[in-house]
N, C-alpha and C positions, 0 to 999 in steps of 0.2 A: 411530674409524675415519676413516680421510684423504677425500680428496675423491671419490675412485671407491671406491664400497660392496661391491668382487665379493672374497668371500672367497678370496687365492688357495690358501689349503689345499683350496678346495671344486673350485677350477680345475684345481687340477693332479690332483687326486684323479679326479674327471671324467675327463681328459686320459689319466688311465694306465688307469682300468678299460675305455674305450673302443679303446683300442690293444691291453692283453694279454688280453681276453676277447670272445666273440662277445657276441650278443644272450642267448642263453640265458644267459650266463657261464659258459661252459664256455671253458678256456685256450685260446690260440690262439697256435703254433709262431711261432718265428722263429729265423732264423739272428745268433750272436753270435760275433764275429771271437774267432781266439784270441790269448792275453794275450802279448804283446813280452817282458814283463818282469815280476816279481815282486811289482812296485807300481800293474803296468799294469793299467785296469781297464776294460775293455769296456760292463760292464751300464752304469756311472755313465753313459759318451759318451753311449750311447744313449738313456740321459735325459734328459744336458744338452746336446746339439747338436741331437736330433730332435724326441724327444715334447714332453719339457716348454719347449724353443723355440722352440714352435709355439703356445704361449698368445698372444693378443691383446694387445699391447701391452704385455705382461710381457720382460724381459730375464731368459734364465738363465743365470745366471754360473757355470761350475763352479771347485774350486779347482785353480790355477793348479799343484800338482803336491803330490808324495804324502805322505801322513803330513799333511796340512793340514785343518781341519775348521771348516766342514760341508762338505762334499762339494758341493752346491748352493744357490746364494744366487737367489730368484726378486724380485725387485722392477720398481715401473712407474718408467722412469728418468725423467720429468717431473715424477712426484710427487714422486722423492725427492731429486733436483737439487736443493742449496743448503736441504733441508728440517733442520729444529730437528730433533737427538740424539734428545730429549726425546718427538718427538713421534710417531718412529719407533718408539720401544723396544716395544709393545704392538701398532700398527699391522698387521692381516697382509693389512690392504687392499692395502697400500704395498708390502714387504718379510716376505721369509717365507726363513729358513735351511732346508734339509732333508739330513738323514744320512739316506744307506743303509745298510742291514744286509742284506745277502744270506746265507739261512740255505739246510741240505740236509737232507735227511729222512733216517732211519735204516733199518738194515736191516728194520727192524719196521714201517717208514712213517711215523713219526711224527715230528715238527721235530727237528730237534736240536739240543741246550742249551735245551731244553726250560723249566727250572728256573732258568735263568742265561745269560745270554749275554755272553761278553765286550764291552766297548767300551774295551780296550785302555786306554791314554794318556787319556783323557776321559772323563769322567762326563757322560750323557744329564743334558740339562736341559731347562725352556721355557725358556729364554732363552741364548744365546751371544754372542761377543764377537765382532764380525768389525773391518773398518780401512777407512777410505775413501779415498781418492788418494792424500789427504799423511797417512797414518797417525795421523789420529784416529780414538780407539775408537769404535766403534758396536754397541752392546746390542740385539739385535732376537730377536722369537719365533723357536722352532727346533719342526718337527716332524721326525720319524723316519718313514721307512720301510721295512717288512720283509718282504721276500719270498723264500719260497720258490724258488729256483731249480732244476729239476731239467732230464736228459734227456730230450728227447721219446723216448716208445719208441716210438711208430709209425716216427718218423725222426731215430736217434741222432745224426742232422747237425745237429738242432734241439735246443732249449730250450723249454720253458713256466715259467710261472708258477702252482705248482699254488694259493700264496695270496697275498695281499696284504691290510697294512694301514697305513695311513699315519695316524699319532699323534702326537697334540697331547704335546709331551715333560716337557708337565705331569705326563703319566699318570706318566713315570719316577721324574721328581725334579723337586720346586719348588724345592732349593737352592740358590742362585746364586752364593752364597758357597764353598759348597763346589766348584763349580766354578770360579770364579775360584782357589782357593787349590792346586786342583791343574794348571792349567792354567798356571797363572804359573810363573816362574821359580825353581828348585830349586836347591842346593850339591850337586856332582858329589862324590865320595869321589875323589882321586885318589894318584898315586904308590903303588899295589898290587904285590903280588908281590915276589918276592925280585928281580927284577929294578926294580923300581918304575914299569912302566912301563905298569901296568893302570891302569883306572880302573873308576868303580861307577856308571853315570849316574843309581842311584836312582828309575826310572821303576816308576811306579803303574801295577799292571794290575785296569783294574776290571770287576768283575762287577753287571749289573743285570738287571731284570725283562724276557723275552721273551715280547712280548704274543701270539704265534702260537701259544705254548706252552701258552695256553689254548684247551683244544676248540673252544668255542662259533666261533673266529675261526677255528679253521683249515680249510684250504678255502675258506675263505671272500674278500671283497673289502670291504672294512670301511673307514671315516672316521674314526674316533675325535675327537671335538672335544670342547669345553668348553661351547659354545653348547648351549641345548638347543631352540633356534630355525631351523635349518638344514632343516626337516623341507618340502617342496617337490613339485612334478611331479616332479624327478626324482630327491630324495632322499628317503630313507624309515628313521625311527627304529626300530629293532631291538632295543637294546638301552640303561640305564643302567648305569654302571659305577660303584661305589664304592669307593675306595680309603683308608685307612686309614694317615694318617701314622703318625709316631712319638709325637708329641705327643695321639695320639686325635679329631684332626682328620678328619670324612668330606670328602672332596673328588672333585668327582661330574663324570663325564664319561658324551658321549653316543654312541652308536654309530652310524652311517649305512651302508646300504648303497643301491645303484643302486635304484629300485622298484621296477624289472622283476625285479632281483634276489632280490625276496621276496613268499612267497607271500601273496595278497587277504589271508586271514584272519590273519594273524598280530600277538601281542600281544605289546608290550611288556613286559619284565622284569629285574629290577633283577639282577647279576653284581656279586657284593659280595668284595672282593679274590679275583679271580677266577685272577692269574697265579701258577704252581706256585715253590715257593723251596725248597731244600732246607733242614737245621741245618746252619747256620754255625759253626764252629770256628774259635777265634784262631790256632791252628795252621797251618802252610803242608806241605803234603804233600812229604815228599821227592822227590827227583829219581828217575826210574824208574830201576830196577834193572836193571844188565844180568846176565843169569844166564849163565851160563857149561855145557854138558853133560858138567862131568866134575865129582867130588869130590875136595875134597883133607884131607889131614891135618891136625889141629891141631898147628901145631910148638912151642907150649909147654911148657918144660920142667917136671914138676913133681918137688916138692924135698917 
């Protein structure tokens, strides 16, 4: 840890359950401008120019425009001025990435992509690349956050957040490697068609784990960290989580919610690969079908 010890996953965490829930935690409306454009994104602003700008001595950087990830970059800019690569990469005292994930519920209520949820072009990790002034790399923790977006029904003008939880992206994926290798630079297919004038950009769509997709979280307003030391006046341990590489590695994270958030009595318990995954098939589903409402004849001739 750098020279100020305030976790800022625990700050911004703070930061957001205080702004979209009351004291009971029960959601609390706001208005969210409507989107310009296709890439335009409302919820992120109101992240990164209001709530989380408003940390103490924290800079939030959001990125500079679309298709760019993480989506918000939080660090203290006098710690990190002129600081060793090195000594940032772990550091979430200093510098902390975070992706959003804005999810909707189904018609049945329940999250959707329950079992999977895209992350498009990038695979979830703990850790990202980001660049500094003059375009040296820089390796820093990355958490996720995913919330629930819906309608307020009392007032369809409005929005709540029916959950939230923000995740150490350990939980997703420790691979780093493998993100580096899809995130880096690819060979385009080009000269396509009879015309030759297509090309194939080759882009990776990836599916990972949706942590809301587990019950216990949804509804709910959740920390997920790796510490199992975070537990405070106003933090309070709810849950462990084990997760279960490939390799038969447990790898054990913690769960926090508000204090007020959870009831006196309540006992801690282990959620042992708790997120839903469907059977994976190496197969890619064809493209839907458009059906047509008339029938035609087979014109084959038979001989």
């Amino acid at each position: 840890m750098g020279k100020n010890t305030k976790d800022l996953s625990v700050e911004a965490f703070l930061a957001l359950r205080n702004h979209f829930f009351d004291e009971k935690g029960k959601p609390v409306s706001f208005h969210l401008r409507p989107k310009s454009s296709t890439q335009d994104d409302p919820f992120d602003e109101l992240l990164g120019k209001n709530i989380l700008a408003k940390l103490n001595n924290v800079q939030c950087e959001k990125a500079p425009g679309p298709l760019i990830t993480p989506d918000l970059v939080l660090f203290r800019p006098v710690e990190c001025k002129n600081a060793d690569k090195a000594e940032l990469k772990n550091d979430i005292s200093r510098i902390l990435a975070i992706e959003v994930k804005k999810l909707e519920r189904t018609k049945q209520g329940n999250v959707a992509r329950a079992s999977g949820l895209d992350y498009n072009t990038t695979p979830p990790c703990g850790i990202v690349r980001v660049y500094d002034s003059v375009k040296n790399t820089l390796d820093i923790r990355s958490f996720y956050l995913f919330v629930c977006l819906e309608t307020d029904k009392t007032d369809i003008s409005k929005v709540i957040l029916s959950a939230l939880a923000l995740v150490d992206g350990n939980l997703l994926n420790t691979d780093f490697n493998l993100y580096l290798k899809v995130v880096g630079e690819r060979e385009k297919q080009i000269g396509l068609g009879s015309y030759a004038n297509g090309a194939d950009r080759t882009r990776p769509m990836l599916i990972f784990a949706n942590p809301l997709g587990a019950e216990l979280l949804d509804y709910r307003v959740t920390l997920i960290h790796q510490s199992p030391k975070l537990e405070n006046s106003k933090l309070r341990l709810v849950y462990q989580i084990i997760r279960t590489s490939s390799d038969k590695k447990k790898n054990k994270f913690y769960c926090y919610r508000l204090d007020s958030d959870v009831q006196y009595d309540w006992e801690v318990s282990t959620l042992t690969d708790p997120f839903p995954t469907p059977v994976r098939d190496f197969r890619t589903r064809p493209r839907g079908r458009f059906k047509l409402p008339f029938r035609i004849r087979d014109s084959k001739i038979e001989i």
